[in-house]
C-alpha positions as CSV (number, residue, x, y, z in Angstrom):
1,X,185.8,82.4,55.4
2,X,187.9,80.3,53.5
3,X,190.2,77.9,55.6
4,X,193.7,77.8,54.2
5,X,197.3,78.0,55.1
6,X,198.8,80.6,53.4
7,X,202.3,80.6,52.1
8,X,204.9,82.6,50.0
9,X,204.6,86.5,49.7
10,X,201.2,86.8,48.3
11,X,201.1,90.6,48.3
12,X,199.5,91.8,44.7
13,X,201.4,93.0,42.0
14,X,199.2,95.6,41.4
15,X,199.8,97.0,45.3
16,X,203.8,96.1,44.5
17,X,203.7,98.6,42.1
18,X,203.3,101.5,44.3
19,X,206.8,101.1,45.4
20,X,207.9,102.1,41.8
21,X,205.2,105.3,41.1
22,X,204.9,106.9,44.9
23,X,207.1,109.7,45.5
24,X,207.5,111.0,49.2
25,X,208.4,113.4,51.3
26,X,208.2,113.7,55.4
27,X,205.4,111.5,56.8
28,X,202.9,111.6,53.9
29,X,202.0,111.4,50.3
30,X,202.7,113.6,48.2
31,X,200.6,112.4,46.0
32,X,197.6,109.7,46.6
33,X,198.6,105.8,47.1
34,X,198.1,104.3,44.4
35,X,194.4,103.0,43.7
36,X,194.2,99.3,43.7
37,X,190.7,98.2,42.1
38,X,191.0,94.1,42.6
39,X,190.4,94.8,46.3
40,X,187.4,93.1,47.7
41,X,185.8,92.1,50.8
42,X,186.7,88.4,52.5
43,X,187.7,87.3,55.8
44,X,189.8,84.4,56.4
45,X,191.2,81.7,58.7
46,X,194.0,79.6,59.6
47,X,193.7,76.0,60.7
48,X,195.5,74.9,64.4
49,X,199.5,75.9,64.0
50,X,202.3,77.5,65.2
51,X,205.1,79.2,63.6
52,X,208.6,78.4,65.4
53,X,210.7,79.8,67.5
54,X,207.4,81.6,68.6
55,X,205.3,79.0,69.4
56,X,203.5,79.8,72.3
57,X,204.3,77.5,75.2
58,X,202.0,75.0,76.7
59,X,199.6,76.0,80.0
60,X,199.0,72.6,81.6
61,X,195.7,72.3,82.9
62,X,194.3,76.1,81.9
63,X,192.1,75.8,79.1
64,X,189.1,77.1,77.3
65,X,185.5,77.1,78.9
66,X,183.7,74.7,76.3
67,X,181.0,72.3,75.5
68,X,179.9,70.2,72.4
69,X,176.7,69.8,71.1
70,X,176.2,67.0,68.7
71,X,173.4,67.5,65.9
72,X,172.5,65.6,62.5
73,X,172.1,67.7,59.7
74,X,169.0,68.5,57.9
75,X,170.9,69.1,54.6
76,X,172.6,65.8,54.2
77,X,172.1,63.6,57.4
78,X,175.6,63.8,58.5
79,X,176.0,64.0,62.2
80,X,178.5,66.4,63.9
81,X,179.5,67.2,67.0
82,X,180.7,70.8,67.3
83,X,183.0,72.4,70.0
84,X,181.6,75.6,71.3
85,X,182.7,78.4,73.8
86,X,180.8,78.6,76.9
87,X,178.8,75.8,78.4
88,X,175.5,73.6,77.4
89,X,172.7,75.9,77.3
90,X,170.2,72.8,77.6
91,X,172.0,71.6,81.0
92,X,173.2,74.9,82.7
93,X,171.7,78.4,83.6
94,X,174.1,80.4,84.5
95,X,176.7,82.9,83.3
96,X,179.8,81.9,82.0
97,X,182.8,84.9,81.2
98,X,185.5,84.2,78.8
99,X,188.1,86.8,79.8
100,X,189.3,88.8,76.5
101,X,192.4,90.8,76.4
102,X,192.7,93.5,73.9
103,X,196.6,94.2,71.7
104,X,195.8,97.5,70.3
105,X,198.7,96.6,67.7
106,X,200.5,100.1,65.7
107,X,201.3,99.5,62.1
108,X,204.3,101.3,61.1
109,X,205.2,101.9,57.3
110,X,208.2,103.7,56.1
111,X,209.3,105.8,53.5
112,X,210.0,102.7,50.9
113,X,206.3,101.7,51.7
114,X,203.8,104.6,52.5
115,X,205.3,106.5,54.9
116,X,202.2,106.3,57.6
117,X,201.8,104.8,60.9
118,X,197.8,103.6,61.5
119,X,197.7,103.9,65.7
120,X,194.7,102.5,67.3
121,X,195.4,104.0,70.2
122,X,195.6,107.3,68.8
123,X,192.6,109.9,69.5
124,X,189.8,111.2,67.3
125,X,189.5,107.4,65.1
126,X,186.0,107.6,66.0
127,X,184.1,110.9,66.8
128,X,186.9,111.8,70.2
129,X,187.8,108.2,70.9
130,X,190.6,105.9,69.6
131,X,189.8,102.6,68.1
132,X,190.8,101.0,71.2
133,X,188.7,102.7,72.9
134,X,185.4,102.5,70.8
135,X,185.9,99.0,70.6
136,X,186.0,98.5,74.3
137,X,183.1,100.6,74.9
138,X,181.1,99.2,72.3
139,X,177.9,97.2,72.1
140,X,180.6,94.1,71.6
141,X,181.5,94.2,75.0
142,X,178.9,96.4,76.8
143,X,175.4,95.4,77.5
144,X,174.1,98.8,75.7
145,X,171.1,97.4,73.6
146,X,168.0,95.6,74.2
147,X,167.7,92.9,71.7
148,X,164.3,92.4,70.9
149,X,164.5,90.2,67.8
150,X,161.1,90.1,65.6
151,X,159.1,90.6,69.2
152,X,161.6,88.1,70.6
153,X,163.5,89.9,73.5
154,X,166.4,88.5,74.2
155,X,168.0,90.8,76.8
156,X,169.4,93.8,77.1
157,X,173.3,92.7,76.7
158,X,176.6,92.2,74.8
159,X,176.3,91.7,70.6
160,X,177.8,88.2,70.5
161,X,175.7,87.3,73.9
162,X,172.5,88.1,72.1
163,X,173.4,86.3,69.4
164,X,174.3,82.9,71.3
165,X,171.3,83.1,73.1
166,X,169.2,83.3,70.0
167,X,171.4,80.3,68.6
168,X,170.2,78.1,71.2
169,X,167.1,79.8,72.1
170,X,165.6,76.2,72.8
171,X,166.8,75.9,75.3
172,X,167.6,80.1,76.6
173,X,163.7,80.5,76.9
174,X,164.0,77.4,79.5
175,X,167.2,78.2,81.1
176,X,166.4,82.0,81.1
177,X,169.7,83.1,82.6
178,X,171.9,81.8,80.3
179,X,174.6,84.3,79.3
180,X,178.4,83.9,77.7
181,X,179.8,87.6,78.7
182,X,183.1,88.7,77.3
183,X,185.5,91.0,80.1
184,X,187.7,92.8,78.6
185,X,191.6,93.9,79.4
186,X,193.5,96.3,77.7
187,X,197.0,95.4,77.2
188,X,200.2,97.2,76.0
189,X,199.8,98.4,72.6
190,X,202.4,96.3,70.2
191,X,204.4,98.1,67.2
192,X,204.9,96.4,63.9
193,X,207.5,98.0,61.5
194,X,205.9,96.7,57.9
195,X,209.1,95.6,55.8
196,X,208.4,96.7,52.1
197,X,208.5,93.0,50.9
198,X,205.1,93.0,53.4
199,X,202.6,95.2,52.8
200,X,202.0,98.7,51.3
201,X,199.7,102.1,51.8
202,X,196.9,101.9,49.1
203,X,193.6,103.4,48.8
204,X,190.3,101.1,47.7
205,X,186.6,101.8,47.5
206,X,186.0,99.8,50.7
207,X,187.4,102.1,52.9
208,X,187.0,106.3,52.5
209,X,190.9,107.0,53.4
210,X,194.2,105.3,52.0
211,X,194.6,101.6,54.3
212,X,198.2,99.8,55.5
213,X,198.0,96.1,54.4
214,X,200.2,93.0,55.2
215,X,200.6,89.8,54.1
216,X,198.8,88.0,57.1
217,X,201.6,85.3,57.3
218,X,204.2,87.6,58.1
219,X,201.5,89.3,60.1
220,X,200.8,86.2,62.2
221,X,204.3,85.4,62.6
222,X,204.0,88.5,64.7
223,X,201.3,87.8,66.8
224,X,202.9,84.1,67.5
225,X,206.0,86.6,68.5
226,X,203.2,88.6,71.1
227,X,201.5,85.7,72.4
228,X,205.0,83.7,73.6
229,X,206.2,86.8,75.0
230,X,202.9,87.2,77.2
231,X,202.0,83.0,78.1
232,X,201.3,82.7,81.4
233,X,204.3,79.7,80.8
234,X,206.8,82.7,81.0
235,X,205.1,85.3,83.4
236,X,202.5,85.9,85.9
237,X,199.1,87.4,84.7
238,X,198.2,89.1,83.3
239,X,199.3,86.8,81.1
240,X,197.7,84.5,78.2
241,X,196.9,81.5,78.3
242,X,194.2,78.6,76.9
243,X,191.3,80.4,78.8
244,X,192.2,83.8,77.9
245,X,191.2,85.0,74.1
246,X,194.2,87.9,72.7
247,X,192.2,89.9,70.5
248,X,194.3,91.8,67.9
249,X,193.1,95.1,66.4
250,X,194.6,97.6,64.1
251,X,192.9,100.2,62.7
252,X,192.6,100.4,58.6
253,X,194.7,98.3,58.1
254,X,194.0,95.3,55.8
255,X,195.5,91.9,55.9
256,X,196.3,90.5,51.9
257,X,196.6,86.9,50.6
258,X,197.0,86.5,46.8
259,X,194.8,90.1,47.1
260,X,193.3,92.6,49.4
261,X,191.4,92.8,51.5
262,X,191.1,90.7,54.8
263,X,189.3,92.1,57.5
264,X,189.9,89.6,60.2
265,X,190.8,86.0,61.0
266,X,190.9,83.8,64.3
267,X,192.9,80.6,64.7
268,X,194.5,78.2,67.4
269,X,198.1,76.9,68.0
270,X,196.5,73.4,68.7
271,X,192.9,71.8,69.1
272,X,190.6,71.3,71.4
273,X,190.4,71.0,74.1
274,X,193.8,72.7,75.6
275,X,194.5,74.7,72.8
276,X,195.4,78.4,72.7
277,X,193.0,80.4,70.5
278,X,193.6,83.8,69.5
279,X,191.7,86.3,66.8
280,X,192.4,89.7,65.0
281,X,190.4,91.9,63.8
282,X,190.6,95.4,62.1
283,X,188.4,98.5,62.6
284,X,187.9,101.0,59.4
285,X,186.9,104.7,60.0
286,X,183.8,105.3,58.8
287,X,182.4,106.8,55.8
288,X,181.0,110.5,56.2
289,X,178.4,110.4,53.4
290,X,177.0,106.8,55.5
291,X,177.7,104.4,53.0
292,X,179.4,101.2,54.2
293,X,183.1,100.5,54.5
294,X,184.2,97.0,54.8
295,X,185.1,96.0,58.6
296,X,183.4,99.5,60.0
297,X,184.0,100.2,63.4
298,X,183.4,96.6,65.0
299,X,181.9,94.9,61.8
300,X,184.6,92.4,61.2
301,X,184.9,92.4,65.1
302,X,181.6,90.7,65.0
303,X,182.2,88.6,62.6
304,X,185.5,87.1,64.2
305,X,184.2,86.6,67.9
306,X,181.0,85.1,66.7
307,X,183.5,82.7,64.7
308,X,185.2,81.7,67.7
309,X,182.0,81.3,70.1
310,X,181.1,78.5,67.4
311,X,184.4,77.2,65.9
312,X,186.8,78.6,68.4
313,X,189.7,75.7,67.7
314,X,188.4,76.1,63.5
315,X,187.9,72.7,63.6
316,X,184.3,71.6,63.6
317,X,183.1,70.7,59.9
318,X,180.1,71.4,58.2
319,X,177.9,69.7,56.0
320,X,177.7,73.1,53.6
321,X,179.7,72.8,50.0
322,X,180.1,76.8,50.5
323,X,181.0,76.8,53.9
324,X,183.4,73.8,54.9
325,X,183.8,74.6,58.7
326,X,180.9,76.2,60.5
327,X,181.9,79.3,60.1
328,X,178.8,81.9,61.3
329,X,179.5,85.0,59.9
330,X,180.6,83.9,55.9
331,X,177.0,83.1,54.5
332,X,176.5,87.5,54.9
333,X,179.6,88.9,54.4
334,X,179.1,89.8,51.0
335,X,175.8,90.6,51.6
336,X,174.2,94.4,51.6
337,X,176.5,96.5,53.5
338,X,178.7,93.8,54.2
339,X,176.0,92.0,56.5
340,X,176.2,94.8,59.1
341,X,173.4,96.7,60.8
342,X,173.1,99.6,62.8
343,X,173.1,100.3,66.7
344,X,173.3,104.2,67.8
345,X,174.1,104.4,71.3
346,X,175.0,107.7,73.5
347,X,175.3,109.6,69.7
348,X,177.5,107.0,68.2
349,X,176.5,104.5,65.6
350,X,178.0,100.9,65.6
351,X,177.9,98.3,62.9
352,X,178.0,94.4,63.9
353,X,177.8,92.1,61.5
354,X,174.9,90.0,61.4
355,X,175.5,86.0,61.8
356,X,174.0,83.0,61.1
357,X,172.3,80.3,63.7
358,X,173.7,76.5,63.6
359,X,170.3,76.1,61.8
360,X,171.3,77.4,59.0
361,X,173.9,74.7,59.0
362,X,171.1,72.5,59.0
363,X,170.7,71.7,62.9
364,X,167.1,71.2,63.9
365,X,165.2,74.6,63.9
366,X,164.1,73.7,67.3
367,X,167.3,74.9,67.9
368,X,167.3,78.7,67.2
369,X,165.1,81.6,67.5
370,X,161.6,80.2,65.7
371,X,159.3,83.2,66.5
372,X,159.6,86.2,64.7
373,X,156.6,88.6,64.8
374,X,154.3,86.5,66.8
375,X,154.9,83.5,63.5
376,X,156.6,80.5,63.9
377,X,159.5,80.3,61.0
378,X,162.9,78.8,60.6
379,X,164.7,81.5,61.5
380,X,168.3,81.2,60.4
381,X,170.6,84.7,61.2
382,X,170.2,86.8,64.0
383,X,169.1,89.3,61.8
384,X,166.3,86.9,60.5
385,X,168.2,87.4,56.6
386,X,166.7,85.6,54.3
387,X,168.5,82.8,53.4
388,X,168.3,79.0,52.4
389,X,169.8,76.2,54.8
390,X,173.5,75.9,53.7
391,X,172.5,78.4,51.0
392,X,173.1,82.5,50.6
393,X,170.4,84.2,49.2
């Protein structure tokens, strides 16, 4: 995830194109969107910021549930002291929840841009659910699987618990019940009508049907628009504020800078420790023949809350050349099938992202999961990938 600001209208002149070969009639193609074949997986983020007049107002005294854990690098010696979600695993066992609320959010495109509306909350996305729905019943948020990670068994519970659990299983397999659970509300779906100068319709090899895409800083612009109109400063809950995380989704829908195609990003509209984070992520329909499709189901929903649990305010550094803030889920994103692997549960088949430990960062591998079929190892993804500290393969 490369950290950047992002300015100007970046959409590609390749995807600009369309406007000028698509011909259309009622609320379709009539012919295909045009192909665009310099689209290619990455995920982004944006540094602490707001965008005025929708700067979300100030909660005084809410904030997030966090804790810092300072650790010297193995790679260069630097010493860091990184802001987390949750609390200390090495001084607390108990449970801490981090309430989530779900924007199901509708992208609209008219007849100058693709004609198509991409609905999350519309039914039959996945098998008979919506997107909304599949994501809020999914192992993300619903203790479904038992992770038992190379004869480690970390519990039967949420994706990104496992995960944290296994980052700090130093101290987990002390302070056995240790949890960070995610609780999820569903909120009123949000409509965005896509101005032409925005985003298009295309089709791409990383998705089996044609995607909407917009430049993500008109598309933040719009969340910033969201989140003031639902801070707890100007209603009662539910509301957001510091200590609640809005979670965007869309459903195939891309977010372009310079190029296609983001799958998520997370930010804050100031630091630690009172600052309000917030995160999108999209979900792509699946492909029929099994292959992967970039940000499948709740692959880059993965990949963007474990980002948050470790970096929620993207500000802690790293010591990695490739990697400049410790961001978990990069080092496997362009890795086989996008990093993700396979969970079927009641018929269903979901597709997290694996994600890396802090040792891979170069944090003592007393830190993380260090058994792995019975043999000690420095174990650095959940996944136990095979990769070099500060290193992809």
């Amino acid at each position: 995830m490369k950290r950047s600001l992002i300015t100007g209208n970046l959409i590609t002149l390749l995807v600009a194109l369309a406007l000028l070969s698509l011909s259309l009639t009622g609320t379709a193609f009539s012919q295909a969107p045009l192909y665009d074949p310099t689209a290619h997986a990455m995920y982004t983020v944006l540094p602490p910021h707001s965008y005025a007049p929708n700067a979300v107002p100030a909660v005084p005294g809410v904030q997030l549930q966090q804790w810092t854990f300072d650790w010297t690098s193995s790679f260069d010696g630097e010493k860091f002291s990184t802001v987390i979600v949750g609390t200390d695993p090495s001084k607390t066992n108990t449970t801490t929840t981090v309430n989530v609320g779900i924007i199901p959010i509708k992208m609209v495109y008219g007849s100058s841009n693709g004609n198509m509306t991409f609905d999350p909350n519309a039914a039959g996305e996945f098998g008979s659910m919506s997107t909304t729905q599949m994501i809020n019943g999914s192992v993300i948020f619903k203790p479904l699987v038992d992770y038992v990670q190379g004869g480690t068994d970390l519990g039967k519970t949420q994706y990104e618990d496992a995960y944290q659990r296994g980052d700090f299983w130093g101290s987990v397999k002390k302070n056995t019940n240790y949890h960070l659970m995610l609780k999820t509300l569903i909120a009123p779906e949000q409509t965005f009508n896509v101005p032409a100068s925005e985003g298009n319709v295309i089709s791409t090899s990383l998705a089996p049907d044609p995607v909407g895409t917009a430049n993500i800083n008109w598309f933040d612009e719009q969340l910033q628009a969201v989140m003031s109109k639902y801070s707890c400063s100007v209603r009662k809950e539910p509301c957001i504020g510091p200590n609640v995380l809005p979670l965007f989704v869309t459903y195939n829908v891309y977010l372009t800078s310079g190029g296609c195609c983001i799958g998520g990003y997370h930010s804050a509209n100031s630091g630690a420790p009172g600052g309000q984070t917030y995160s999108y992520s999209t979900s792509v329909a699946q492909f029929a023949n099994g292959r992967a499709a970039f940000s499948q189901d709740v692959g880059a929903l993965a990949h963007e809350l474990g980002e948050w649990i470790m970096d929620p305010f993207t500000e802690n550094s790293s010591p990695c050349p490739s990697n400049g803030i410790l961001e978990v889920g990069d080092p496997l994103e362009n890795g086989p099938n996008f990093g993700d692997y396979p969970y079927t549960v009641n018929g269903f088949t979901y597709h997290p992202q694996d994600l890396v430990f802090i040792t891979w960062f170069g944090a003592p591998a007393s830190t993380s999961l260090d058994v792995w079929n019975g043999t000690t190892t420095d174990v650095v993804t959940f996944q136990n990938e095979v990769l070099n500290v500060c290193q992809t393969r």
